[in-house]
C-alpha positions, 0 to 999 in steps of 0.5 A: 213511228221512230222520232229522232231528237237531235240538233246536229248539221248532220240531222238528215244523215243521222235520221237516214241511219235511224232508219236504215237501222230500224228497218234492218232490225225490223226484218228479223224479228217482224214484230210490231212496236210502239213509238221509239224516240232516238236522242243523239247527243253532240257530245259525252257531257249531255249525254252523261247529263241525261242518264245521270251518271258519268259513263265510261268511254266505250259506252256509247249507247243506252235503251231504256224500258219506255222504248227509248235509245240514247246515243252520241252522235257519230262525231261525238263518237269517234271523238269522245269514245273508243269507237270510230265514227263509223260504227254508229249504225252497227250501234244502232242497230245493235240498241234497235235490236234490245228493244225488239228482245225485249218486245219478244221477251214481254216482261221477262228476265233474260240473260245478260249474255243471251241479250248483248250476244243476240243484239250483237249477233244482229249487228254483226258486231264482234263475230270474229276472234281478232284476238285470244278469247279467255273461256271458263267453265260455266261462262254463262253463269258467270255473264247472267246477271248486271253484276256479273256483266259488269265484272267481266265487261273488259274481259270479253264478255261481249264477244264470248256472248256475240260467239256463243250466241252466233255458234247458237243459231248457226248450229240450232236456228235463229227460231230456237234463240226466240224460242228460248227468249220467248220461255224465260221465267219473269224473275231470274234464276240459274238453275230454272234457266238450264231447265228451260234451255233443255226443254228448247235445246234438247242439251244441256247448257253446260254441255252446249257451253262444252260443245262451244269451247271445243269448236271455238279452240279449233 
């Protein structure tokens, strides 16, 4: 059961996205969940009041453990953020996506470039390369862990995580990126990481990562 908190004009159209996103979601990983609650904002002040903090302007949307998602409204959006209103049900689809990761997951670390690429993947968001993508070595290592993320967050991390992720299925399966999330160890750590993508891939990750730089350079 999903229940969608908001008190905007446009309750029955945001609900009709909710679901349209959920659905969506649901056919890829066909996972059962709990209850969701949606909570759409009016504006980026409630929105900020709830999560406690000041938010930058390109954040948009947050999912919490408890199988919550927080989200401004697609008014709010195209007037408080960098997104337009019209990226609303990618976003949604893209948290939706984050919860059904993490119900895979069942408690354990995963990557943050693995889980913003896969829910990006999923949301179609960030496939095509509009402009040049800066790529170093061990990109991977450098995108694994919050602090990480939050370093290159405005140097593509999340579109060198959507590309990696999307080269990933298109070359191996989308079975083999749940086989991977399904793997991972409770608490992470680089190196037992790289053991585990061998075990899946039958490759290893700085040879995947090598593969893909090539491909992508073309």
């Amino acid at each position: 059961m999903i229940k969608v908190i908001y008190s905007g004009i446009d309750l029955k159209k945001v609900e009709e996205e909710v679901s349209k996103a959920f659905d969506f979601v649901y056919k890829t990983f066909l996972i059962k969940t709990t209850n969701i609650t949606v909570r759409v904002y009016n504006n980026r002040l409630d929105f900020n009041k709830f999560l406690n903090r000041q938010t930058e302007s390109w954040l948009v949307a947050n999912t919490s453990d408890n199988n919550e998602i927080d989200i401004l409204s697609p008014t709010a959006m195209q007037n408080e953020s960098s997104h337009s209103k019209n990226e609303f049900l990618p976003i949604l689809k893209h948290e939706f996506t984050h919860l059904f990761i993490d119900n895979l997951a069942k408690g354990r670390s995963i990557p943050m470039w693995l889980n913003e690429g896969f829910a990006a993947y999923i949301a179609k968001q960030y496939q095509k390369k509009v402009e040049p993508v800066y790529l170093e070595d061990n990109f991977c290592k450098k995108l694994d862990t919050q602090r990480g993320w939050n370093e290159n967050v405005n140097f593509g991390a999340y579109t060198i995580s959507a590309l990696f992720v999307n080269f990933l299925i298109r070359k191996y399966s989308l079975a083999k990126i749940k086989q991977l999330i399904s793997s991972l160890d409770k608490h992470y750590y680089y190196d037992n990481f790289e053991n585990i993508f061998f075990k899946v891939y039958k490759k290893t990750l700085k040879d995947t990562e090598k593969e893909f730089i090539l491909e992508i350079n073309k």
